[in-house]
C-alpha positions as CSV (number, residue, x, y, z in Angstrom):
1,X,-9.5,4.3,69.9
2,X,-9.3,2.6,66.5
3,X,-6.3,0.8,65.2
4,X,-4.1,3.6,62.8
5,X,-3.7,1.0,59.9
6,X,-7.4,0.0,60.2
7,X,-8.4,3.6,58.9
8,X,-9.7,3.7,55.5
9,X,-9.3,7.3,53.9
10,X,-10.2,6.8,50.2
11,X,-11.1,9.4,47.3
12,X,-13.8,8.6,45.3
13,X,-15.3,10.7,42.1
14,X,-18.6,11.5,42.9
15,X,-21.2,8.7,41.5
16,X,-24.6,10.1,40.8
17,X,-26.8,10.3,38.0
18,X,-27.5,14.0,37.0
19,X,-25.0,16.2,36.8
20,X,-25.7,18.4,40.3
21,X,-25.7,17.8,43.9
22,X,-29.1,18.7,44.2
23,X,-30.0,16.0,41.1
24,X,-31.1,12.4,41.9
25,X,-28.6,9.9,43.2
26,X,-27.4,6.8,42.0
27,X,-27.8,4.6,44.4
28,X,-26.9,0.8,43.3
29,X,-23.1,3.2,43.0
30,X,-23.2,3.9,46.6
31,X,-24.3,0.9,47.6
32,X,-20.9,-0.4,45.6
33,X,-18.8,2.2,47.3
34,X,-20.3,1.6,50.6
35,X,-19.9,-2.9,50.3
36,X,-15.5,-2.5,48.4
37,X,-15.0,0.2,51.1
38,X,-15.8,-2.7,53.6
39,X,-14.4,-5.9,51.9
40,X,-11.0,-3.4,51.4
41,X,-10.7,-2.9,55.2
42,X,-11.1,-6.0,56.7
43,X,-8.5,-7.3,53.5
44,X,-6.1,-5.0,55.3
45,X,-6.8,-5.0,59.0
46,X,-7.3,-9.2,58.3
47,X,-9.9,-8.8,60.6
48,X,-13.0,-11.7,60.6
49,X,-15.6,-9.5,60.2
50,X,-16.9,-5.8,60.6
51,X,-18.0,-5.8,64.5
52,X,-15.2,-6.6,67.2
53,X,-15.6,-6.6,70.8
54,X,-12.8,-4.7,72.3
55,X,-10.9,-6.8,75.7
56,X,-8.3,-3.7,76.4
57,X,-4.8,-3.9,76.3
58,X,-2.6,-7.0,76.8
59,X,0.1,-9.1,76.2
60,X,-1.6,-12.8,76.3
61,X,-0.8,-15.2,78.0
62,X,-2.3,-13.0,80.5
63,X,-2.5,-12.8,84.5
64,X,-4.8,-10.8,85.8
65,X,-3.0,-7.4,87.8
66,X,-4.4,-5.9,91.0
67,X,-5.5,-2.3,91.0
68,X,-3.0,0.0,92.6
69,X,-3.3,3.0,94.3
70,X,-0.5,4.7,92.2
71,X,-2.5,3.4,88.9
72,X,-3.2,5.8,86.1
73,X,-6.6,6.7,84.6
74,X,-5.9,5.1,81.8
75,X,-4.7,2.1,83.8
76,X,-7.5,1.8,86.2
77,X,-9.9,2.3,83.4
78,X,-7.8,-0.7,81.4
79,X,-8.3,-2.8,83.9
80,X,-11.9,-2.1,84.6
81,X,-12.5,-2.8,81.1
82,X,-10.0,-6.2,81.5
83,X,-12.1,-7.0,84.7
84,X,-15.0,-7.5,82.6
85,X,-14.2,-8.8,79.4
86,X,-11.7,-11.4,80.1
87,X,-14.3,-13.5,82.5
88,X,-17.4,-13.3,79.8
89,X,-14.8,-14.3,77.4
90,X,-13.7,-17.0,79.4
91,X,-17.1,-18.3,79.7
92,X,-18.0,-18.0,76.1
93,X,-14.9,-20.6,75.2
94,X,-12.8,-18.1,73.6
95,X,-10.0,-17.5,76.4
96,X,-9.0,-20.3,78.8
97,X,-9.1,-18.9,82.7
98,X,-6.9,-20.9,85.3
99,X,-6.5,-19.3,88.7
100,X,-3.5,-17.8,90.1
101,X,-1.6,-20.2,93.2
102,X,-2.0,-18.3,96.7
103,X,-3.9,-15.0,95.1
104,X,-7.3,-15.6,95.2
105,X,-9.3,-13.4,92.7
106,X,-6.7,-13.4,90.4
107,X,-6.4,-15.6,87.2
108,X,-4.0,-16.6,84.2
109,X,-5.7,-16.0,80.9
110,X,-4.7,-17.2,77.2
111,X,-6.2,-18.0,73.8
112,X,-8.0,-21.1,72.8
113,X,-8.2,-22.3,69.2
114,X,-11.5,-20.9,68.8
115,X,-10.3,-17.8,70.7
116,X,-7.1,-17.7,68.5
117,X,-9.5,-18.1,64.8
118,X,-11.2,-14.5,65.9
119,X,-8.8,-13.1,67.0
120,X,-7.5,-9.6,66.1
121,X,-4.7,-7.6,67.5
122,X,-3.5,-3.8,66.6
123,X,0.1,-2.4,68.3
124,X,0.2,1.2,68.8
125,X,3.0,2.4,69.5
126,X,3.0,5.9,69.2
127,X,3.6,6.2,73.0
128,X,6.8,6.0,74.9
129,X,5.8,2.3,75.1
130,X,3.8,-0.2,72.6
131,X,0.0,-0.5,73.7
132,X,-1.7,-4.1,72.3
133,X,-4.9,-3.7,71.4
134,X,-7.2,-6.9,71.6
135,X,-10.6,-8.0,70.3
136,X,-12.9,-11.0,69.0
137,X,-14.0,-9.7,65.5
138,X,-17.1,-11.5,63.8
139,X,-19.7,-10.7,61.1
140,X,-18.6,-9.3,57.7
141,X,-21.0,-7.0,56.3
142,X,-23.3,-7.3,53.0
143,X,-24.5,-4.5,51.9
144,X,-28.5,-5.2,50.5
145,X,-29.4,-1.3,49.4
146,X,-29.0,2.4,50.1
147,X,-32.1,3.8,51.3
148,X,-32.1,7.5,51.0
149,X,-29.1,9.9,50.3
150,X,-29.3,13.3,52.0
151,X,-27.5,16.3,51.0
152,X,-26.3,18.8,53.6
153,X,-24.7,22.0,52.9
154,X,-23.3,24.4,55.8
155,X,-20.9,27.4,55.8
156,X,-17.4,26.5,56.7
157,X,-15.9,29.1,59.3
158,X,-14.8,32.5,59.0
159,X,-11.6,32.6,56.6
160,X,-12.7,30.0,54.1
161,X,-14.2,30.8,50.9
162,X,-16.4,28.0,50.4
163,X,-18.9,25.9,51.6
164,X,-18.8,22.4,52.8
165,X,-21.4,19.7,51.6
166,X,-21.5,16.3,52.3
167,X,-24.3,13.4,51.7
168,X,-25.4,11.3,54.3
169,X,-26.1,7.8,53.1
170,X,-28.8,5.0,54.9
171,X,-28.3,1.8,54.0
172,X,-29.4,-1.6,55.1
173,X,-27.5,-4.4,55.6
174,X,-27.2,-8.0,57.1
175,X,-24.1,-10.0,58.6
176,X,-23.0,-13.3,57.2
177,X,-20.7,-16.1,59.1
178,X,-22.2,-15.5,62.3
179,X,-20.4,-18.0,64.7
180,X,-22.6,-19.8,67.4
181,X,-20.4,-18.0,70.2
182,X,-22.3,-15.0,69.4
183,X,-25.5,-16.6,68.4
184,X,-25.6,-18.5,71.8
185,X,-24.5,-16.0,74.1
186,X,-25.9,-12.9,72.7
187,X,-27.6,-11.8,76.1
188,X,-24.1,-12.2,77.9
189,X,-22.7,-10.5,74.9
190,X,-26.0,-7.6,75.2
191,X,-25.5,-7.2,78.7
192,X,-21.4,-6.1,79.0
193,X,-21.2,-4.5,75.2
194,X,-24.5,-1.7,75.0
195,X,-23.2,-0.2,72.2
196,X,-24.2,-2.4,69.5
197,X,-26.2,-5.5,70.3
198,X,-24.9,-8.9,68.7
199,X,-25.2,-9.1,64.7
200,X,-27.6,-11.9,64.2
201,X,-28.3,-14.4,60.9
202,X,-31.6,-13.5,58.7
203,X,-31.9,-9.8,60.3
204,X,-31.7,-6.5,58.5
205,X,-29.8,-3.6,60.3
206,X,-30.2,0.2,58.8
207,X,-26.7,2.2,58.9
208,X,-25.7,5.6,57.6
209,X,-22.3,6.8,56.4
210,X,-21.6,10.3,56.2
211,X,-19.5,11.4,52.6
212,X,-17.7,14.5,52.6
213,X,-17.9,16.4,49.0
214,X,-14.7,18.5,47.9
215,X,-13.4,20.6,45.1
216,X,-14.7,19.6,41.6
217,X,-17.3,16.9,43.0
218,X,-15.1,14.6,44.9
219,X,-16.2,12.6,47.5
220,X,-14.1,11.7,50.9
221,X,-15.0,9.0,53.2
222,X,-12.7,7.9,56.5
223,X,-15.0,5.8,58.6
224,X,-15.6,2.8,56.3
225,X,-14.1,0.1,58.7
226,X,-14.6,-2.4,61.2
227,X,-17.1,-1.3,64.3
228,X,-15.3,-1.4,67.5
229,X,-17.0,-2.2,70.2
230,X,-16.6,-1.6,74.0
231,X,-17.6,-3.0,77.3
C-alpha cells in the first residue's frame, strides 16, 4: 500500500525531438522529467529519501501485542511484518526495545533521535478507523542518464476507438546521503527486505518508468515516488 498523498499523478507535454512517436527521443528532457518528478515527491511526502523500509502499522511508543486466535488476516499479517521489523530496527539503533515486566517475549518499542531524523509516517484513514503507516526512508535519488526509450503501442479493448501507447524509459541512477545505518548493516537490512537490496554510495542502479501517451501527445506518469519497501 502506498501512502494517498505520496502519489504523484502529473501531466506532462510530450518532450521529444521529432515531431512523431516513432522519431528519436530527447533524452536529457526525460532525464529532467524523471529527476523534478522525484525531488517534487519527496518535497511533498517530506520523506528523506526515495527507498523506505516499511515497519507496519503503529502508534509508537509501541508494545509489542500477542497473536490472537480471533486476529484478522490483515492483523496477523501486521504483526508478522511488526515481528520482524521492529527487532532488526532495534538492533540497527533506530527504535529503542525495553522488555515488557512479567510477559516474556514481549517488548516496549519507541523512536530514538536517529530513529526520529528518518522517520516517515502516512495516516490512512479511509477505514472505519485510522491505519499509521511507518517506515525509515533513506537515499534521495540522482538521476545520471536515460538509457533507451521504448515505444509500445497495443489495442485498447473492445468499445474504445483508439489505441494506447506509452514509452518505457531506462535510466541509471545513484543514491546520495547514504547514512552509515544502512551502509553498516546492509546484510541485516538484505536478509529481512528482498525486494530491493540497500542503496549504496559510488554504485549505479538501472530503473525504468513506464509513460502513458494520451490525446494530442501528452504524456501521464503516476508512479514517480518514493520505493516502498517490505519485509
Amino acid at each position: 500500500m502506498k501512502p494517498k498523498n505520496s502519489k504523484l499523478t502529473q501531466l506532462l507535454l510530450l518532450l521529444i525531438a521529432c515531431n512523431s512517436l516513432v522519431g528519436c527521443y530527447n533524452k536529457e528532457e526525460f532525464k529532467h522529467i524523471i529527476q523534478d518528478g522525484y525531488d517534487k515527491a519527496r518535497a511533498n511526502t517530506k520523506v528523506k529519501g526515495d527507498f523506505c523500509y516499511y515497519l507496519g502499522v503503529l502508534k509508537f511508543p509501541y508494545t509489542d501485542e500477542p497473536k490472537l486466535d480471533e486476529d484478522s488476516r490483515w492483523t496477523t499479517w501486521n504483526k508478522e511484518d511488526l515481528a520482524v521489523s521492529l527487532p532488526l530496527f532495534a538492533e540497527i539503533g533506530l527504535l529503542s526495545r525495553q522488555p515488557v515486566a512479567r510477559q516474556s517475549g514481549l517488548y516496549h518499542y519507541d523512536l530514538t533521535d536517529l530513529g526520529r531524523e528518518y522517520w516517515h509516517q502516512y495516516i490512512d484513514n479511509r477505514g472505519p478507523r485510522p491505519l499509521y503507516h511507518n517506515e525509515f526512508c533513506y537515499g534521495p535519488i540522482v538521476v545520471e542518464r536515460v538509457t533507451d526509450v521504448t515505444k509500445n503501442e497495443y489495442t485498447r479493448a473492445q468499445g474504445y476507438s483508439y489505441n494506447k501507447v506509452n514509452l518505457e524509459v531506462d535510466y541509471e541512477y545513484h543514491v546520495i546521503d547514504v547514512p552509515d545505518w544502512v551502509i553498516n548493516n546492509q546484510d541485516k537490512l538484505n536478509e529481512i527486505y528482498t525486494q530491493t537490496k540497500a542503496q549504496l554510495p559510488g554504485k549505479t542502479y538501472e530503473d525504468v518508468i513506464t509513460f502513458n501517451v494520451g490525446r494530442e501527445g501528452k504524456l501521464y506518469e503516476d508512479s514517480l515516488t518514493y520505493k516502498q519497501i517490505k519485509p
